[in-house]
N, C-alpha and C positions, 0 to 999 in steps of 0.2 A: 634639655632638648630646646633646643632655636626655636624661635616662630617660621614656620615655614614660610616659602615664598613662592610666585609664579611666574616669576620671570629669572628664572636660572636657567644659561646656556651650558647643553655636554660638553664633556672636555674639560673644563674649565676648574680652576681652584674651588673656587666657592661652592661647584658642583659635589666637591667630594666632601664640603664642611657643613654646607645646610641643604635642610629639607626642601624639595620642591615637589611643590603638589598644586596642580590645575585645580582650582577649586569647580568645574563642572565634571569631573569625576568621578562626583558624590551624585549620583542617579536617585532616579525615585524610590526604589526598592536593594539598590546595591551599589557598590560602589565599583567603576571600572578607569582606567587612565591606559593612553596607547605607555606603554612603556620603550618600546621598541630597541634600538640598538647603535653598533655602530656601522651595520651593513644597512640600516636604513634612513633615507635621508630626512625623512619626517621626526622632527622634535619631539624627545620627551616630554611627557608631562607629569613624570614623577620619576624620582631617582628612590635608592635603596635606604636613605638617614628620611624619605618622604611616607614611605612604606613603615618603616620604625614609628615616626610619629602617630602614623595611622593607627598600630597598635596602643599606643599609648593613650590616644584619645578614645578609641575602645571601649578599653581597659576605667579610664576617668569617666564614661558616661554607664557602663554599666554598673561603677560603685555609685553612681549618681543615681540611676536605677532603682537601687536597693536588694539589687540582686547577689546572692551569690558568686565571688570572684572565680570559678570554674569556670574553663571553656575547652571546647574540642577544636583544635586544627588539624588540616590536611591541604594536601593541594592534587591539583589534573597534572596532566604528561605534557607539559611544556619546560624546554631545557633551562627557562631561568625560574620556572617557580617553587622548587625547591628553594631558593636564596630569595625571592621573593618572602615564603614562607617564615621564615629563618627571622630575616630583617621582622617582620611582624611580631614574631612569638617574643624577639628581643622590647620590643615596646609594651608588649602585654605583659613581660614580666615587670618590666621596670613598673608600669600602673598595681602592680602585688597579685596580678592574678597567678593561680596554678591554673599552666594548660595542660593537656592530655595530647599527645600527639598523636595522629593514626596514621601519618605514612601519607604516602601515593592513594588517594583516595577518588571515589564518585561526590558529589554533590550528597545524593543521598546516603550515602553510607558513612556519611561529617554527621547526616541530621539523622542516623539512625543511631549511629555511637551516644548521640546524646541521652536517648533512650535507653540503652544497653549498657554505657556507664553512670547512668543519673547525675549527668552534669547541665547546668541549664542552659548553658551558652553557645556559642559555636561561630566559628572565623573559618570559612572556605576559601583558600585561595584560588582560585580559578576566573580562566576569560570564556568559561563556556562556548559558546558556539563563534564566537571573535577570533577569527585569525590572528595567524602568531604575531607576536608584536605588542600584542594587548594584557593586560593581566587587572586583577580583576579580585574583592572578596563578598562574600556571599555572608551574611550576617544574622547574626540572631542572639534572642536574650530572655525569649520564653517557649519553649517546645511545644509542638512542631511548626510555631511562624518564624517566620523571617522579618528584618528589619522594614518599616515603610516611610512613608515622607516625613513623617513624624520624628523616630528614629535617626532618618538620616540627615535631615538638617538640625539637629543636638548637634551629632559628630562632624557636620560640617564645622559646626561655628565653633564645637573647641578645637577643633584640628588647626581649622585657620587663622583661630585668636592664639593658641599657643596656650592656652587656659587647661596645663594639663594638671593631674594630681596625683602626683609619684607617690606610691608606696611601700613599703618594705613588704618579704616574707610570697615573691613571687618565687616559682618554681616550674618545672618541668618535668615530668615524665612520658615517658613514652611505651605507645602500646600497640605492640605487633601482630595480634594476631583478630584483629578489626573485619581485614575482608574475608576471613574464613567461615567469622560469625553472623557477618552481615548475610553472605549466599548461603549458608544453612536457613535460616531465617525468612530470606525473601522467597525460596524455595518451597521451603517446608510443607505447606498446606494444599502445594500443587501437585497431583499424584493424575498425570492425562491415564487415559484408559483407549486410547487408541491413538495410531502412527502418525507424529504430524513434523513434517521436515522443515525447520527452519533454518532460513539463511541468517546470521549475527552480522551485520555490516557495521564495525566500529571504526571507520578511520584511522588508522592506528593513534587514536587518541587512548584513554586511560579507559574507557569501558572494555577493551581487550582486556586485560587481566582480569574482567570479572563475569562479563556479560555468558559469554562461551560456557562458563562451569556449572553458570545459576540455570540455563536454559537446558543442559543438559542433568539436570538433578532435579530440574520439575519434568524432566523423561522424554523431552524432545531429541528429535535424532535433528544435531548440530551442524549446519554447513560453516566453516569460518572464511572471513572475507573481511579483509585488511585490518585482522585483531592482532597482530605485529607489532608492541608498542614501537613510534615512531616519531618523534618531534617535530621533524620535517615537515611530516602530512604530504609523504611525498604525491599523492594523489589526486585530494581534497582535498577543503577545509571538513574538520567530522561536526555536521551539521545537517541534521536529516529535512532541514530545507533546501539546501545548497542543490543545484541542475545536476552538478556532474555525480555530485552523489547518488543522488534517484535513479539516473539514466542507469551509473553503474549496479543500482539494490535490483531495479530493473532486468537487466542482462541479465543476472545471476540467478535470476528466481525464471527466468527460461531454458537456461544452459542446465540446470540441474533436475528443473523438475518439480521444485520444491512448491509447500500450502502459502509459505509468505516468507516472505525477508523483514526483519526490525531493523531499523539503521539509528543509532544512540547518539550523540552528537558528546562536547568535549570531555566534557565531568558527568557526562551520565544520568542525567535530569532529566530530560526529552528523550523521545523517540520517535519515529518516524515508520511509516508500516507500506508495503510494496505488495500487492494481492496475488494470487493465483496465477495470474493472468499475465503477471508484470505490471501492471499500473498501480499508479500510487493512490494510495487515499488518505487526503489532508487529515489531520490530526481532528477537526473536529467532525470529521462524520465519521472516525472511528468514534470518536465519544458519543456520536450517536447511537452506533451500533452497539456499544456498550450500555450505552442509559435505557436501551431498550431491553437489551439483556436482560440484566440487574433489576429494571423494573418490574420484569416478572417475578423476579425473587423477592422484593420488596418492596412493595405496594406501596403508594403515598409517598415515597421516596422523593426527595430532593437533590434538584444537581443547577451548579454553578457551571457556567460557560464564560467567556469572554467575548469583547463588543468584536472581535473578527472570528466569530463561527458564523454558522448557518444558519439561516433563519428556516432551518426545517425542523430544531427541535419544539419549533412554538405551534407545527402544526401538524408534527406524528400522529397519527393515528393510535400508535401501540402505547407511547408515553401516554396522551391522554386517557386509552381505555385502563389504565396501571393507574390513574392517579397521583401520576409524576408532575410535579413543576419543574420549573426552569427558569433560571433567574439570570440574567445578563447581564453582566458587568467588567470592574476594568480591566484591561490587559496588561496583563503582570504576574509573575509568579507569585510573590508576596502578596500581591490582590487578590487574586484568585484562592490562593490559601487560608487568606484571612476569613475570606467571604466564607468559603467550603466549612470553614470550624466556627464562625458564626450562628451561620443558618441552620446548624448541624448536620449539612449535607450529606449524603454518601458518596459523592465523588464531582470532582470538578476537572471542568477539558478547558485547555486552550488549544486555537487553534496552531500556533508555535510547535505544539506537542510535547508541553508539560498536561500531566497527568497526576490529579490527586487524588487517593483512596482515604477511606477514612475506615474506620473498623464492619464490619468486621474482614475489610481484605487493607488494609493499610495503616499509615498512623497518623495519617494526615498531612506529608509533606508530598513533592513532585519529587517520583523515582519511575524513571521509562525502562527498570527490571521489572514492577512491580505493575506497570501498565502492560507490559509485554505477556506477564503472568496472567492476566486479564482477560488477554486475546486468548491466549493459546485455551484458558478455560469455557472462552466462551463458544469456539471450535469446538471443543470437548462436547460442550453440551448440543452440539449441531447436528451428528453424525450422520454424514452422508451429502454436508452439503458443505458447500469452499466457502472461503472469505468472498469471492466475485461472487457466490448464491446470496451470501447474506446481504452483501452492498445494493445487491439488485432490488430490494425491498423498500429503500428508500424513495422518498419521493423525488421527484426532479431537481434540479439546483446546480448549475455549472457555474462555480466557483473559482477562482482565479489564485493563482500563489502571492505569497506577501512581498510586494514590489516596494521598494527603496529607495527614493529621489533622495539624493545628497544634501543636508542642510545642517550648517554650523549650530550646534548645540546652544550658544549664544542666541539664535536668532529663531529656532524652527516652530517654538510655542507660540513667539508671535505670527509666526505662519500662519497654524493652525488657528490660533485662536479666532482669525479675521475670515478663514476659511468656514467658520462655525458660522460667524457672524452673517457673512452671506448668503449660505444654506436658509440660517434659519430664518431671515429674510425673504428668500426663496417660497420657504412653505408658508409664511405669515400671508403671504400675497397670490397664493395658490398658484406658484407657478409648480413645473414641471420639468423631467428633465427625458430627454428622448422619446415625449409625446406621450410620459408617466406621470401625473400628480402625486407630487412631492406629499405623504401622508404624516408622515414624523422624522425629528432629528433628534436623536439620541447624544447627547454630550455629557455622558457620563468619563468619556474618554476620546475626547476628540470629538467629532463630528460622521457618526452613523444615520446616514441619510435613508431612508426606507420609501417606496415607490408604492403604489396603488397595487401592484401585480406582485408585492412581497419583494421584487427585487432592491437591492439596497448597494448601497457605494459607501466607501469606509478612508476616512484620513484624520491621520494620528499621526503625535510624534514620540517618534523612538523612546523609550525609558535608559536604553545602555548604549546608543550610539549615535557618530551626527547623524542623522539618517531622520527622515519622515515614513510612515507606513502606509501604505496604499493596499486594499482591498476592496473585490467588488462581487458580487452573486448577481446571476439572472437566473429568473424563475423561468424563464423561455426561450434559451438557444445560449449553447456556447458563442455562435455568433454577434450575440447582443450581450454578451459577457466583456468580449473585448472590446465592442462599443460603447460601453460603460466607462470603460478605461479611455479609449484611445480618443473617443468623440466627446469624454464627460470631465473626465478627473484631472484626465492630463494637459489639455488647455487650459485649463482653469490654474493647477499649477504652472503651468509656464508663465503665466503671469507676475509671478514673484520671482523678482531676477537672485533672490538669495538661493532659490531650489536648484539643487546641480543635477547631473546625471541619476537616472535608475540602476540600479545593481542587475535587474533582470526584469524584463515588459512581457506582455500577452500581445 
């Protein structure tokens, strides 16, 4: 295998003889690269001999590991990651690993196979909730976490030294019948005892094949809505943040009638929850409404959040009479799961909407089947009253969706980093912001600025894409929610001429 490189143009000879791999690809917790094509005019930044390497350096940092050469592959319903796939298993064997292959897979049903076949590894191919063009693997080398910065800069530096260490005696098998065992499984312990209509909104991404049979075998009467597998995504991206998405989980949970709609985004990791009513509710104040749950079932319990939820779990009433804590940390799946299996939490939320169970309702990784299962039990144990009765119990907090200014992966940490700096500046010197004394900044992940009145403003950068993240909470008006934003955050970034366009604004 070549040393790869990063500056190969498509098309081109050299394109089909060496590896090319962007080295900012290698993300904090996973690894993703636009791959894209020849209908798009944006550049590669990984060819198919780049993907091969990948496996190989894998393959060379998990014998460096000490681990077991075993690993499970799969991939999501994108029309090249089948070949994606492929190219990688080719590099994992050349490093002597046996993989196990499961086919067209969910994220979680990669990290549940490892369990189910007692192999310790695991290579997801998938661009999650990244539109098409992007591809993408999800990593691991101790069950149930995933790779973290640690992890991924090993495999950066053998990938892009070329420092691989081929071995004999890899192989291949492959094992078909992965998603039958997975949705018996994820199923099984959920037996409802009264009528609850859910809408399944899968994009015709790859949670189609799974989500509709698992939901309907924990006894839900099943509405489907665009679980068609479909590469195109003729509709949407399947991403239960995405507007057009919502709007459409939205419609559908009024035209039928239905208790809620789950909307799963690419590989089935996340999910996204539409009420009663039609309106959405962010990923972390369903984790609310689940930590409150669960807390009355187990007392003293523990739950990880991330730095963009709500600062309403720090002042529930019901968590603290349950003797719940709540621990706040970084934004990440891999974070978020490492924390959850540390602290020995019983479940951890991102606002995103990954969702971690840990026993005795999960195994510790993000599965939004097994979050879904969650809901529908915790309706179960409501009777008589809807998801918009249970949301109305919470306390106030108009919170904002996770807004996207454009910033080159190259340059957007130093954004943020100088954006910390001034914040905390800010509260060093007691100022304030919107006629609020600036009380603390959280830089555990960016810069979580928190106000005198609980209300807080949040910017980060992206972990899988160029992009910076922006979120805001007011404790006292939707209308001072977007003042947050539009009078606070967002002058302040416009001031760095590297920050491009929002994805979507309030």
């Amino acid at each position: 295998m070549k040393t790869p490189r990063a500056d190969l143009a498509a098309n081109t000879y050299d394109f089909e003889v060496i590896p090319l791999v962007k080295p900012t690809g290698f993300r904090e917790y996973d690894a993703r690269w636009w791959f894209g094509g020849p209908q798009y005019p944006k550049a590669p930044e990984l060819n198919f001999l780049g993907v091969q390497a990948l496996g190989l350096g894998l393959g060379t940092l998990i014998g460096r590991m000490g681990v077991a050469p075993r690993i499970v592959t799969g991939h999501d319903y994108r029309s090249y990651s089948l070949s994606i796939k492929q190219a990688l298993t080719l590099g994992l064997i050349e490093a002597g690993m046996e993989v196990q292959d499961i086919g067209l897979a969910l994220s979680p049903v990669a990290y549940y196979a490892q369990f189910a076949l007692d192999v310790p590894c695991v290579a997801m191919v998938t661009a999650s909730h990244n539109e098409n063009g992007w591809t993408g693997v999800k990593m691991g080398a101790n069950k149930p976490l995933t790779f973290g910065p640690e992890e991924m800069g090993r495999l950066k530096e053998i990938v892009l030294s070329g420092a691989f260490d081929p071995r004999p005696g890899g192989r291949l098998i492959r094992v078909d019948s992965m998603r039958e065992r997975y949705i018996e499984a994820v199923a099984r312990d959920v037996k409802l005892s009264r009528r609850i209509k859910v809408i399944a909104a899968c994009g015709n991404g790859a949670a189609g094949a799974f989500a509709p049979d698992a939901l309907r075998m924990m006894g839900a009467e099943v509405i489907e809505m665009d679980c068609d597998l479909d590469y195109t995504f003729p509709k949407y991206n399947p991403n239960p943040e995405d507007i057009e998405m919502l709007h459409s989980m939205s419609a559908a949970v009024r035209e039928h009638g239905a208790d809620l709609c789950v909307g799963f985004d690419g590989d089935g990791d996340r999910c996204g929850v539409v009420d009663d009513k039609g309106e959405e509710i962010f990923a972390d104040k369903i984790g609310l409404l689940l930590a409150r749950d669960l807390s009355r079932l187990h007392r003293n319990a523990t739950f990880v959040v991330d730095v963009k939820s709500t600062g309403l779990y720090k002042t529930d009433p019901v968590l603290k009479a349950n003797g719940a804590t709540v621990d706040y940390f970084k934004t990440g799946h891999s974070y978020i799961k490492r924390r959850t299996n540390e602290l020995d939490a019983l479940a951890g939320f991102e606002k995103s909407g990954h969702f971690f169970f840990r026993k005795p309702y999960g195994l510790g990784y993000d599965d939004g089947l097994v979050a879904a299962a969650a809901v529908l039990q915790m309706l179960d144990r409501n009777p008589g009253r809807s998801l918009s009765d249970l949301k109305t119990d919470l306390g106030d907090a108009w919170t904002s969706m996770t807004m996207s200014p454009h910033a080159d992966d190259e340059v957007k940490y130093g954004v943020v980093d100088q954006v910390t700096r001034d914040y905390q500046a800010l509260a060093k010197g007691g100022g304030s912001i919107l006629g609020r004394k600036v009380i603390d900044v959280n830089t555990v992940n960016g810069a979580r600025v928190t106000l005198e009145d609980g209300s807080w403003v949040l910017v980060r950068a992206s972990s899988n894409k160029p992009e910076m993240v922006v979120v805001v909470e007011s404790m006292a008006s939707e209308e001072d929610m977007r003042a947050l934003f539009r009078n606070e955050v967002k002058p302040r970034l416009a001031k760095f001429r590297e920050v491009g366009a929002y994805n979507q604004e309030v």
